[in-house]
C-alpha positions in Angstrom: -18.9 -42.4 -62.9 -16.6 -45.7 -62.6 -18.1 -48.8 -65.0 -19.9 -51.3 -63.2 -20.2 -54.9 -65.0 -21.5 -58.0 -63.0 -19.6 -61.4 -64.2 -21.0 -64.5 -62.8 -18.8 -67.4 -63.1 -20.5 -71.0 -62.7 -18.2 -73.5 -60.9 -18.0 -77.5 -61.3 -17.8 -77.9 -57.5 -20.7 -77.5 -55.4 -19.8 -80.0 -52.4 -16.2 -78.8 -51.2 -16.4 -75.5 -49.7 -13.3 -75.1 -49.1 -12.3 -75.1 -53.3 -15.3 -72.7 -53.5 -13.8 -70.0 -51.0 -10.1 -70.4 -52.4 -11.5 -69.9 -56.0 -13.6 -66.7 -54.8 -10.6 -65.4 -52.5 -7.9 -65.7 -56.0 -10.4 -64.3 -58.0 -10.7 -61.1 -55.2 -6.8 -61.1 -55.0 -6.1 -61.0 -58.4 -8.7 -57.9 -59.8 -8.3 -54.7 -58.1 -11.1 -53.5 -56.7 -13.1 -56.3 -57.5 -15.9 -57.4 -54.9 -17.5 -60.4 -54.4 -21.0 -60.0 -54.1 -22.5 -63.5 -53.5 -21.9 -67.1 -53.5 -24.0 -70.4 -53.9 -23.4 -73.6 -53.8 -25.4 -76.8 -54.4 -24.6 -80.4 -53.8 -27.0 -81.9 -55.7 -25.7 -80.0 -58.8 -22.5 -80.6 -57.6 -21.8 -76.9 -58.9 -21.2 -72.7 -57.4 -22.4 -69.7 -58.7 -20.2 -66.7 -57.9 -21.5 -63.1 -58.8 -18.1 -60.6 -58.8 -18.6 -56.5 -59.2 -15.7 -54.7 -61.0 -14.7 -53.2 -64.0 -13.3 -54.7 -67.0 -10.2 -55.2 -66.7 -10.1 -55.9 -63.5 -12.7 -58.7 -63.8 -10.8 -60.4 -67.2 -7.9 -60.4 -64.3 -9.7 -62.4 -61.8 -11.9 -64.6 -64.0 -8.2 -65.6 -65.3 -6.8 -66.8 -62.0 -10.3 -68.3 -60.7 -9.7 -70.7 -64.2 -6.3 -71.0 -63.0 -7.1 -72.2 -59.5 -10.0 -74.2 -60.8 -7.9 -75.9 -63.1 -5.8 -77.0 -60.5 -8.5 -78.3 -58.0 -11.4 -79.5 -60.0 -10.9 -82.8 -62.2 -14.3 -83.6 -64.1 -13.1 -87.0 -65.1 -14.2 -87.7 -61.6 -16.9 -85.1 -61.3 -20.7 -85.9 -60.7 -23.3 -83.5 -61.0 -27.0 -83.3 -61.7 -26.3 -79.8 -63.5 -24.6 -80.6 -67.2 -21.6 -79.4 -67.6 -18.4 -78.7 -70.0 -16.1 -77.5 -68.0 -14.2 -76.9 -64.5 -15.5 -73.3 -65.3 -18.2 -74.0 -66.8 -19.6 -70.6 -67.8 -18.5 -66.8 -67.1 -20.9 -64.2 -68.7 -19.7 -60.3 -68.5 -23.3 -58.2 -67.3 -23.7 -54.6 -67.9 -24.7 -52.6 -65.1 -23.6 -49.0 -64.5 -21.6 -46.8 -67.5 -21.1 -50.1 -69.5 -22.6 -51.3 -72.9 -23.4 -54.7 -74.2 -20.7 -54.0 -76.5 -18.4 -53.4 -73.3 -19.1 -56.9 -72.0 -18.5 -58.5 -75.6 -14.8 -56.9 -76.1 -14.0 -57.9 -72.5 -16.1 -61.6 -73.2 -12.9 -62.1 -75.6 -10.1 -60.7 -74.4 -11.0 -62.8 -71.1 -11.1 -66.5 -73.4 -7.8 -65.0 -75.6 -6.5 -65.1 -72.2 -7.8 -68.3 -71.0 -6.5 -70.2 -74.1 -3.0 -68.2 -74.4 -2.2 -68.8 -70.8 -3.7 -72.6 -69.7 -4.2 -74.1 -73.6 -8.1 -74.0 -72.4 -10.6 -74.5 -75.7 -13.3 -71.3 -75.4 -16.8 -71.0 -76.6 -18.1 -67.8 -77.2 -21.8 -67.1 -76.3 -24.7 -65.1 -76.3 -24.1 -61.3 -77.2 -20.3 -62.4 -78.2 -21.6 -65.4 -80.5 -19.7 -65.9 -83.4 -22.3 -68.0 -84.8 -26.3 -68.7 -84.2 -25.8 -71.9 -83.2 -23.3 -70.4 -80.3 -25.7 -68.4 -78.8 -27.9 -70.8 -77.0 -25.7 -72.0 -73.7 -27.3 -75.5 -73.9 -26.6 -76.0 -77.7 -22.5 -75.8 -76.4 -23.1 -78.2 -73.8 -24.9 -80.7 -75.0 -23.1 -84.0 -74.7 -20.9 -82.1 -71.7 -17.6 -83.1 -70.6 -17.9 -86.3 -71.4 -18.8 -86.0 -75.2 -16.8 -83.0 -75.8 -13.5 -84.8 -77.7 -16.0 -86.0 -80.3 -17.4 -82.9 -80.4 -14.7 -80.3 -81.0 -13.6 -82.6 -83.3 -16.5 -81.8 -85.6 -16.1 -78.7 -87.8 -19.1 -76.8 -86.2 -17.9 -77.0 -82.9 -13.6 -75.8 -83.2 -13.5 -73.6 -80.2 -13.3 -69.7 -80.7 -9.8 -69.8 -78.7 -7.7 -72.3 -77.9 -6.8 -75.9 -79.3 -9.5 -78.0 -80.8 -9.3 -81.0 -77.9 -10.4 -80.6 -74.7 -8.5 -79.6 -71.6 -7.5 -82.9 -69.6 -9.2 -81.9 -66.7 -11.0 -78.9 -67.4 -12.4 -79.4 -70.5 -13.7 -76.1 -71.9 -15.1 -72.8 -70.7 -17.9 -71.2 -72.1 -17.3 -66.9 -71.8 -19.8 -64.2 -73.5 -21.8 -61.1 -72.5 -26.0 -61.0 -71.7 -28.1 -59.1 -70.4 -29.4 -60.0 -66.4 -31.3 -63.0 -66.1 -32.8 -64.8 -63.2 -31.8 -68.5 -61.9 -34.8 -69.5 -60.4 -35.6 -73.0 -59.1 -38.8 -74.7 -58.4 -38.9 -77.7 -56.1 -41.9 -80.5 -56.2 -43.3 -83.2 -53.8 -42.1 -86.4 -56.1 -39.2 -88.2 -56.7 -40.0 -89.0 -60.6 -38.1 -87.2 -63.2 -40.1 -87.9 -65.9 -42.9 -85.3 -64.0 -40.1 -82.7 -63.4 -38.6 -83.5 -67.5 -42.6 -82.9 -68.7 -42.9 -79.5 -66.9 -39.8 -77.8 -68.0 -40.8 -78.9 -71.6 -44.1 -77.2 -70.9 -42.7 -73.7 -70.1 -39.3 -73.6 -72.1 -39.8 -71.7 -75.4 -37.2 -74.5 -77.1 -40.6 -76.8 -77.0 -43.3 -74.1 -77.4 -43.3 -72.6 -74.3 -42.4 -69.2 -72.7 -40.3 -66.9 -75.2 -38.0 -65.9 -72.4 -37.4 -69.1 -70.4 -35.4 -72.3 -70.5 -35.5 -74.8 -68.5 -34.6 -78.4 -67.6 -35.6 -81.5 -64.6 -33.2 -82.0 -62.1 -33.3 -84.9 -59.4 -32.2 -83.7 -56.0 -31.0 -87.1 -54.6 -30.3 -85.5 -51.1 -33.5 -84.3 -50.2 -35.4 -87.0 -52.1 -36.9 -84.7 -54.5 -36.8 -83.7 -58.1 -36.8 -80.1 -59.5 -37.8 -77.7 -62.5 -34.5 -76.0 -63.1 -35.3 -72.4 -64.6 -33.7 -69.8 -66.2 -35.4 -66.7 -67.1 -33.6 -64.1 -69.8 -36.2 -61.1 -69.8 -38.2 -61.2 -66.4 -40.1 -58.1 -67.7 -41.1 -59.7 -70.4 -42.2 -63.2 -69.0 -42.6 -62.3 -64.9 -41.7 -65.0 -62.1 -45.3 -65.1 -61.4 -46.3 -66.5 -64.3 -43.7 -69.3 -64.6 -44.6 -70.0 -61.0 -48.0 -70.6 -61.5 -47.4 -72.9 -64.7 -45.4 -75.0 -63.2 -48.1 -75.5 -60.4 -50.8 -75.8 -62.3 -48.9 -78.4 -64.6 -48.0 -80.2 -61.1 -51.1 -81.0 -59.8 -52.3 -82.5 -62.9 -49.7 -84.8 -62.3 -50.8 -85.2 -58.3 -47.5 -83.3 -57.2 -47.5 -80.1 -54.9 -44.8 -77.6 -54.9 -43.0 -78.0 -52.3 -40.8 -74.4 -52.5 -38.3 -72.7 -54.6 -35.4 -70.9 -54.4 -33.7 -67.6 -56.6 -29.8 -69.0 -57.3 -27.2 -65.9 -57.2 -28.6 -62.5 -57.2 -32.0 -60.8 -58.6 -33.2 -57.5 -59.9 -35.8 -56.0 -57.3 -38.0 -55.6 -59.5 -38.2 -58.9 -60.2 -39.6 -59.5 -57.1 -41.5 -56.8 -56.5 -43.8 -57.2 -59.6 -44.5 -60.9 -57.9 -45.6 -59.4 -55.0 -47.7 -56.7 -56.9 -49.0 -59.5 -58.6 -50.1 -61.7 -55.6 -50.9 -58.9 -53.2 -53.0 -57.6 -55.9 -51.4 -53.8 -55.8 -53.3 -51.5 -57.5 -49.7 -49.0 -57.8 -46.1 -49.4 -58.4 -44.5 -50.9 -54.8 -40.9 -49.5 -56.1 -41.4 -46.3 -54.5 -42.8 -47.5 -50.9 -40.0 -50.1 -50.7 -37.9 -47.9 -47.5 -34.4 -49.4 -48.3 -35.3 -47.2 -51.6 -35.3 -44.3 -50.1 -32.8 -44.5 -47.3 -30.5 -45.2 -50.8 -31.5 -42.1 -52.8 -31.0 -39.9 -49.1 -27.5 -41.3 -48.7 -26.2 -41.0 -52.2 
């Protein structure tokens, strides 16, 4: 049985499409057999998330020209985003999936940012399960102060990069590479243009301020549609469901007067992530998993 690892790369370009599909199509062309599985784009983040399906190696070879292509198309001394950001590549975490370990994804993790430093002089972070520190392993404790604060940064002994030289990348800044389990990117959108409402919520439910072990979370203001959001992501969906964020940050909302107005799942997401949201609100007294029919047209076919 062939290794299957998931690597989701997170793009500083969310607004020119046409950078988004030559980025995916170098990434495709460079790692054999690798497949690109889904793309997403937001303007208002001004950023793409990319979910590729390959093996190892093949994925450390196409992460390495998608940097290399991104580096050449995507300056972030001009880039505007509401999503914070380090780099023109902002993030690219190795997932286990099929006859592959966490261990797998770490070894890969750093030969991929030995790679990326070797071959553009790119500073890399390691994160997560590759950490080489505690203070690595939390995404947002890399970023903070993005791009624009990142000279002063790496220039602090805490924060020399695990690869590459200890100033930023001109234009690219830095990339953040590691290995995690899945998680799910999972927006909620509400009926109000203040910030301040969507800042109060995310502190509500992120565990960094007392809230849900397994979520973090941040406002964003979607200028576009006039809106503001609660940015989520959620590590261990088993653990802390999508139900139960959901109906937190509704119930916190209209305390505030606000409705939500939607939300939306960014990238790909475990069925069952889903399907115990809609054992939850159809009140299912059994396990759905075995009713769903794609199921078992899947298991007759393979």
């Amino acid at each position: 049985m062939a290794a299957l690892i998931e690597c989701i790369p997170n793009v500083s370009e969310g607004r020119r499409q046409d950078v988004v599909s030559a980025l995916a199509n170098a990434a495709v062309e460079a790692g054999e057999g690798v497949v690109l599985l889904d793309r997403t784009s937001d303007a208002d983040h001004n950023r793409s998330v990319l979910t590729f399906l390959g093996d190892g190696d093949a994925l450390v070879a196409s992460m390495t020209a998608l940097v290399g292509a991104a580096l050449g198309a995507i300056d972030l001394r001009t880039h505007r985003g509401a999503h914070p950001r380090v780099g023109a590549v902002d993030v690219i975490p190795f997932v286990p999936l099929r006859g592959a370990t966490a261990a797998d994804c770490v070894a890969f993790a750093k030969t991929l940012g030995k790679a990326l430093a070797d071959r553009y002089g790119l500073p890399v972070y390691l994160y997560e399960d590759a950490a080489t520190s505690p203070d690595r392993q939390n995404l947002a404790n890399i970023r903070k102060g993005e791009f624009e604060g990142l000279a002063a940064k790496m220039a602090e002994p805490a924060w020399i990069p695990d690869f590459g030289p200890r100033t930023p990348h001109p234009t690219g800044g830095a990339t953040v590479v590691g290995a995690r389990a899945p998680l799910v990117a999972y927006n909620i959108n509400l009926g109000t243009s203040d910030l301040a409402i969507a800042d109060r919520i995310a502190r509500a439910i992120r565990h960094l301020s007392g809230g849900y072990r397994f979520v973090k979370a941040m406002g964003v203001k979607l200028d576009a549609r006039g809106q503001v959001q609660v940015s989520i992501n959620m590590t261990n969906f088993e653990k802390t469901p999508l139900h139960r964020v959901f109906e937190t940050v509704k119930s916190e909302a209209s305390r505030h007067g606000v409705a939500v107005v939607g939300s939306e799942i960014v990238g790909l997401v475990p069925q069952a992530a889903l399907l115990a949201a809609a054992e939850h609100y159809l009140r299912l007294e059994a396990d759905p998993s075995p009713q769903v029919l794609e199921n078992k047209l899947l298991e007759r076919l393979s």
